[in-house]
N, C-alpha and C positions, 0 to 999 in steps of 0.2 A: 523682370525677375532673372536671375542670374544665376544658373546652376553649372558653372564651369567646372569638370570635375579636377582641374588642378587645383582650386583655389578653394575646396570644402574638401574639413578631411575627415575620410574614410574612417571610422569607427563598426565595426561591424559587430555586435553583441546581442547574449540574450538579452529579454527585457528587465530581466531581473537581475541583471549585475552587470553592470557599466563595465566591472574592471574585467572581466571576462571575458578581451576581445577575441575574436574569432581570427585564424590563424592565415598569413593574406599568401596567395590567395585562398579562398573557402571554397569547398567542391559539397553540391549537396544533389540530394538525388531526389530527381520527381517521382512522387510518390502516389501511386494511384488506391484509396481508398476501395476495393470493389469488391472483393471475392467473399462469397457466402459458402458452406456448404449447406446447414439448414437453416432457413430464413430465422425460425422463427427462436434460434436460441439466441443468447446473450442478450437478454433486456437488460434494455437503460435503466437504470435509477426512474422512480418517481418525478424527483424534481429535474432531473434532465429530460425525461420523456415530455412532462409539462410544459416545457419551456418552447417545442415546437408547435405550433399552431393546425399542423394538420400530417400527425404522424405517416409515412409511409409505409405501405406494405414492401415486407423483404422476402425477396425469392429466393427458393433455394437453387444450389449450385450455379449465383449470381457470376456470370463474365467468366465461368468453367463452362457453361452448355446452357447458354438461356434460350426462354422462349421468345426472346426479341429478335434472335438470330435461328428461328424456326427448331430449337435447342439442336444446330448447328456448332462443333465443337471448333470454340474459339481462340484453341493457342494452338501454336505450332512447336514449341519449348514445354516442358516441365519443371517446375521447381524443383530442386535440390531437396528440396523435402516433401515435395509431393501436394498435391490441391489442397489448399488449407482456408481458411475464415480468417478475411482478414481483423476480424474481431479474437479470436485466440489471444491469451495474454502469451503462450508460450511460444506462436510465431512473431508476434511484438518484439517478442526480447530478442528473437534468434535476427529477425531484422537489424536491429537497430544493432546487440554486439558485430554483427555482419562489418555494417557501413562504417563502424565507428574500426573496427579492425584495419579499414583499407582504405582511412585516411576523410571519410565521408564527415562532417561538421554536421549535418541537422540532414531533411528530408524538406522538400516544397511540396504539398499535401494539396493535388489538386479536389474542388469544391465545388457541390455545383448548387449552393443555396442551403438554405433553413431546412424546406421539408423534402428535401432529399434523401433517399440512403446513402449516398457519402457523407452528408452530414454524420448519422447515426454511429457508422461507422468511425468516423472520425472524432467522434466522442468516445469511444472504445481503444482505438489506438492513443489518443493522449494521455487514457488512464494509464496505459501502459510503457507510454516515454515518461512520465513521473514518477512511475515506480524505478524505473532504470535508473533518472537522474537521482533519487536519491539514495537508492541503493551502489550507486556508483560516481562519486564526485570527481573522482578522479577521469572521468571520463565522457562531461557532459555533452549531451547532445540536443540540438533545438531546432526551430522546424518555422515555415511559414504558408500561408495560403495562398495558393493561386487560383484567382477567382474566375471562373470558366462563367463565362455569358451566358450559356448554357443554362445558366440556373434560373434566366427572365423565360424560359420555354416550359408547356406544361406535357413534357415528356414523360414516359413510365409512369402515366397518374401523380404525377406531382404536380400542387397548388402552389404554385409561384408567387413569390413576394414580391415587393419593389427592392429597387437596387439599394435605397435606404436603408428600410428594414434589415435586411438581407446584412446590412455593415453595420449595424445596429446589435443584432445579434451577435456577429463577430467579435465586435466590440467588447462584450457584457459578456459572452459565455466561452471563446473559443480564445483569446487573444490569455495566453498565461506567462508564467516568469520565463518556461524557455522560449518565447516565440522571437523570433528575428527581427533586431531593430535595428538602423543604423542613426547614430546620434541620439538613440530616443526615439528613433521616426521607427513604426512598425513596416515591414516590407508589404507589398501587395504586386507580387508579378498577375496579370491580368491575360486572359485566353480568348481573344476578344472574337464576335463573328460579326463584325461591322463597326462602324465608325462610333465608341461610346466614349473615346478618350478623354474628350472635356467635360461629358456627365461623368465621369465616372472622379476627374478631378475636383468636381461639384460635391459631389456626395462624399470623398473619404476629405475635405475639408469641413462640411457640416458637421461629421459624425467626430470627426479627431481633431478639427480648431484646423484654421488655415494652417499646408505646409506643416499639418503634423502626424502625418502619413506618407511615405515613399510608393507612388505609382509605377510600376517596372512592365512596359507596353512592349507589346511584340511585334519583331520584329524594326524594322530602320525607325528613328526617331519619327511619331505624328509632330510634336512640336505643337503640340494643345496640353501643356501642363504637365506632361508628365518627367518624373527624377531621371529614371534610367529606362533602359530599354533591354531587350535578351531575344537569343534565336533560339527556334523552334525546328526539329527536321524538317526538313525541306532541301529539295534537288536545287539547283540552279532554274535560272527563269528560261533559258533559251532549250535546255529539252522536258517544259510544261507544255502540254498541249491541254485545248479547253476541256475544262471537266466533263464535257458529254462525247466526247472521243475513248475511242474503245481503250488505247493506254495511253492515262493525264503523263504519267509520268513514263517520257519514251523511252532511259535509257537508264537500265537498273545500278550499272555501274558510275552513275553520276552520284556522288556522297554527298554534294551543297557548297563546297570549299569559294566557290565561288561569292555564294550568297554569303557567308558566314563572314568573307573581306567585303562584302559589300558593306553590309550593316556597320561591321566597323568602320570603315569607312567616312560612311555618313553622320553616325555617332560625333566625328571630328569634322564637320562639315556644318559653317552655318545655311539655315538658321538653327540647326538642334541645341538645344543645352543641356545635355545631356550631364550629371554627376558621373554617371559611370555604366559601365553595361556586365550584363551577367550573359556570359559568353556559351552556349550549347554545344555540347559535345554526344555524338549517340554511336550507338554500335551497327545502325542498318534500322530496316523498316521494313515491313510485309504485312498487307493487309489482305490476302488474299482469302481469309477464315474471316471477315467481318461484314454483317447481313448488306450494308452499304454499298462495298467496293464490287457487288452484284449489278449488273445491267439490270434495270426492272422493266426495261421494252421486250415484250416476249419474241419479237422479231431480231433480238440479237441478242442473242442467249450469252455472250461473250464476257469473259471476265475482266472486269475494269480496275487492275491491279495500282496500285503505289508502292512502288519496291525501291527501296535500294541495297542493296549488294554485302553484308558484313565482309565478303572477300571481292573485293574490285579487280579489276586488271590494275590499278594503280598501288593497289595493298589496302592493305586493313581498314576500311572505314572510322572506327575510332580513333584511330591514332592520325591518318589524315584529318582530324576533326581537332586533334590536340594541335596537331602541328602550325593550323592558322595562328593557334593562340599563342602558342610560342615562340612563332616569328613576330608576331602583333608582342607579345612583352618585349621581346630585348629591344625593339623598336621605341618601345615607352621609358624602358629606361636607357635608353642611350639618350633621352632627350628629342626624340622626332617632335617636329608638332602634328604630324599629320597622323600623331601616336599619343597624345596629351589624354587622354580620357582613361582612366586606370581600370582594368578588367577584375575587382575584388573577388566574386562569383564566378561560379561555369557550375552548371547545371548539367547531369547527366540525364539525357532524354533514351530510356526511360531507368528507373528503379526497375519496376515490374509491371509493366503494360504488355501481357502476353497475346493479345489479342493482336496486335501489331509488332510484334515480335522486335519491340525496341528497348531489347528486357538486357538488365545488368545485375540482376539478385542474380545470385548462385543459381545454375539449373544442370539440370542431368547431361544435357547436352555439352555445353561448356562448362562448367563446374563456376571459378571466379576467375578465369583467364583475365577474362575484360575487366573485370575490379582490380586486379593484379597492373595491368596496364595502365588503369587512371592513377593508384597508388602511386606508379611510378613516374607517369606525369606531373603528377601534382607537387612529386619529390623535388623535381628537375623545375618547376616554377620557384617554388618556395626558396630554392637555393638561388637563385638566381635574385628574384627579388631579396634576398638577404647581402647579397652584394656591396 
């Protein structure tokens, strides 16, 4: 099998209109499904509540102060508009004209299964990017799932499906005319916590016909089936220390520049055959408000942070984050081979994950600085690849 990405070409579209390709490169922003204030407003429809097998309970003020995190308060930022549900039709819109304002193409809607509350939630938010796209054609916007592994675990009282099922439902209820295809091929970026890469090419061939699904695996090519591959925050490997060390990550001003040419890299490196990779770009990381990144040995009371730096001694983390990709395009198009695999995608890690402070919606703090900065990135590609 042959997924050389010089030699397939890049199509990027909703699924619902071929000729409506997506603008190259495409910049879309991970989108985290979470925030509640009171659990129990916005029911589903009937036949959408139906459709899951073993509804979940929603809490209020979900991933604002929950009781997972001892309602330990979980962001370190506030939203530009202040704690909101992300079921709201009116934070939906402010959302999505946001991203569409500064250049953003769709959203990657991380998932953590059927009878999950992001599920739920993300039947909420789609009613709400359908109302936008047709209320605004001129301005489509379109989205795809990234399937967090997370959703085989029976966390927060959720009954877990099989990974079948689970793209099954996908398939049938959640996959609509704006979702991300390339060629016709639906995307599926993947958040993997262990080795599932060839079940996971197992199952979206069963569910979608061989090869009629795009698997986008994290991290450097596995080279068990999957399209493409994409980075995820993360430091460089040489200042990781083992996760039961008081700080994994020793050295806050490391951004990953390293790791981010790695992956590319390898990307152009057999054996991978990669089509193409969806390049991560984030603004910092800080997990220091998340119940986790706590020592749970009461003999070392010690905070076990993962930081990296939004002001480095090197300069701005995002923008060193752009910067690999921009040296990596003119590379590609000057004809490198050691640059042959085309970067169509860059995903901003995050949209709004204020829990880890890898947040690029508008906030009080920063206002859209950093949306301002990818705008201009993405300016500076676009032109480039226009060449």
């Amino acid at each position: 099998m042959v997924r050389s990405g010089s030699m397939i070409p890049q199509c990027f579209h909703p699924k619902g209109c071929r000729e409506q390709a997506l603008p190259f490169p495409a910049m879309l922003g991970h989108f985290l499904p979470w925030y509640t204030l009171k659990g129990a407003s916005y029911p589903l429809s009937p036949e959408e509540a139906a459709a899951i097998p073993h509804p979940p309970e929603i809490e209020d003020m979900r991933h604002w102060n929950d009781a997972r995190s001892g309602y330990r308060r979980t962001h370190l930022q506030m939203p530009e508009c202040g704690c909101y549900d992300s079921r709201d039709p009116a934070v939906i819109e402010w959302q999505i004209r946001t991203a569409v304002s500064h250049g953003i193409s769709g959203f990657i809607v991380n998932w953590y299964g059927t009878n999950s509350v992001e599920n739920v939630l993300t039947l909420h938010w789609l009613h709400g990017l359908e109302k936008w796209n047709r209320e605004h054609p001129e301005a489509p916007f379109c989205y795809c799932l990234s399937f967090d592994t997370q959703a085989q675990w029976p966390s927060e009282g959720k009954v877990p499906q099989t990974l079948e099922e689970d793209f099954l439902y996908i398939r049938d209820h959640l996959i609509r005319d704006a979702y991300l295809c390339r060629n016709g091929r639906p995307l599926f970026p993947v958040f993997p916590y262990g080795d599932q890469c060839r079940e996971l090419r197992e199952i979206l061939d069963g569910v979608f016909g061989e090869e009629g699904a795009d698997l986008i695996w994290s991290g450097a090519p596995a080279c068990k089936g999957e399209d493409a591959c994409y980075t995820w925050v993360r430091p460089d490997a040489e200042t990781m220390n083992a996760p039961d060390e008081a700080y994994f990550w020793s050295d806050p001003d490391n951004a990953g520049l390293q790791f981010l040419q790695e992956v590319l890299d390898s990307a152009n490196q057999p054996p991978a055959e990669c089509s193409y990779v969806m390049h991560g770009v984030w603004p910092g990381f800080d997990n220091t408000l998340v119940a986790w990144a706590w020592q749970s040995d009461p003999n070392k009371p010690t905070i076990r942070p993962s930081i990296i730096c939004r002001e480095t001694r090197a300069g701005n983390t995002l923008e060193q984050c752009w910067r690999v990709l921009e040296d990596y395009q003119r590379a590609h198009h000057a004809g490198d081979p050691a640059a042959a695999v085309p970067v169509p995608l860059i995903q901003l890690v995050t949209w709004n994950d204020y829990a880890e402070t890898s947040v690029l919606e508008p906030t009080r703090d920063h206002g859209d600085l950093d949306l301002r900065r990818c705008a201009a990135a993405i300016r500076r590609l676009r032109e480039l690849s226009s060449d």
